[in-house]
N, C-alpha and C positions, 0 to 999 in steps of 0.2 A: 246816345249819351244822356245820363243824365245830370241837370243841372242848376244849378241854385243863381238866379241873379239879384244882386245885391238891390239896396232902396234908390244907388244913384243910378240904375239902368230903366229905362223907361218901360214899361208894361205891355208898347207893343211886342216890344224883342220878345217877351214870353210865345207870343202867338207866330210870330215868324219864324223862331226855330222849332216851335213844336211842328210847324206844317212844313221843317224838312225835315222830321220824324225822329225830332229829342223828347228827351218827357223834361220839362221845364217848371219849376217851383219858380216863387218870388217871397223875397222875406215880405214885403205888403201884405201879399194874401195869407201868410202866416203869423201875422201880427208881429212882425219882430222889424218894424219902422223903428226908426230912433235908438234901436237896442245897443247896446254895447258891443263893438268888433269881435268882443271875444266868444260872445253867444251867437253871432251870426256864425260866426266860424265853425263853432261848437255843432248848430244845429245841420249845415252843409258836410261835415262833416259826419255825424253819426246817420244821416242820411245818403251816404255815398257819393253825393253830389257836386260837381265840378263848378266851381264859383266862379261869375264872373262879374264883374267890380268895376269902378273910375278908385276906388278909395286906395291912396297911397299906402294908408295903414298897413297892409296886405303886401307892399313893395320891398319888404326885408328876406332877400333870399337865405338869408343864415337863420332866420325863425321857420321860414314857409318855403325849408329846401327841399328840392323835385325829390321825391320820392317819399315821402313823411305823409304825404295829403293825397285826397284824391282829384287834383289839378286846380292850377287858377288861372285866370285871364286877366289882366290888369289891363285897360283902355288907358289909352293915354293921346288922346286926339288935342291937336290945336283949339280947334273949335267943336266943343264935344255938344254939341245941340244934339235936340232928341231923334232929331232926323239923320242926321248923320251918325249916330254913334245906331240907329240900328240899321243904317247903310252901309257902314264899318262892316259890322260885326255879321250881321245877315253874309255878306259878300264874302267873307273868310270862312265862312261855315259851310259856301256852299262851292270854294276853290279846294281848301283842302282836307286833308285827311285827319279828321279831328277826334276818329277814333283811339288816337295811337297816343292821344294828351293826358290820357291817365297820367295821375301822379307830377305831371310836368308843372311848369312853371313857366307862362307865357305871359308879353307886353307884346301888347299891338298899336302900334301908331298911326298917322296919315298915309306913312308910304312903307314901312316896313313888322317884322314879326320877328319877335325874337324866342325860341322854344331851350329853356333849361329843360334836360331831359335828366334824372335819376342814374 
């Protein structure tokens, strides 16, 4: 899969999904820290890339409905420290089939996954 994570995801998540065999951008290493929602969007998108975010901004299913995009993740943890949120996210990437998220629209929490599918 590949995939764009946003400035609020910590930098390891890059290296732990690339080593279960995503190709993983970050708007940091693109210089697009601080940038407006609508350019990060902009850029994950003209790049193919499957976003995945803490930022609510992104949480309007009627703007960013499943099938319009090529997929987002919305974290949504109690306590989203950098450790847990790539103990979250690592662990969902490597239960389920995340191939199939194109296009979708996912929120993952503490204990559950919600997938809008197209």
């Amino acid at each position: 899969m590949n995939i764009k994570l946003d400035e609020n995801m910590p930098l390891r998540l890059a290296r732990a999904l690339g080593d279960c065999g995503h190709q993983v951008d970050t708007t940091v290493e693109e210089g697009l820290k601080g940038q407006a929602d609508e350019r990060v969007w902009k850029a994950a998108q003209d790049a193919g890339r499957f976003l995945i975010t803490q930022d609510l901004d992104f949480s309007d299913t009627r703007r960013f409905a499943p099938g319009t995009h090529h997929g987002i993740l919305l974290v949504r943890l109690t306590d989203p420290g950098r450790n847990a949120l790539v103990q979250r996210v690592q662990e969902l990437f490597l239960s389920e089939d995340v191939a199939g998220w194109e296009e979708c629209f996912i929120v993952l929490t503490d204990h559950k996954l919600r997938i809008l599918r197209p």
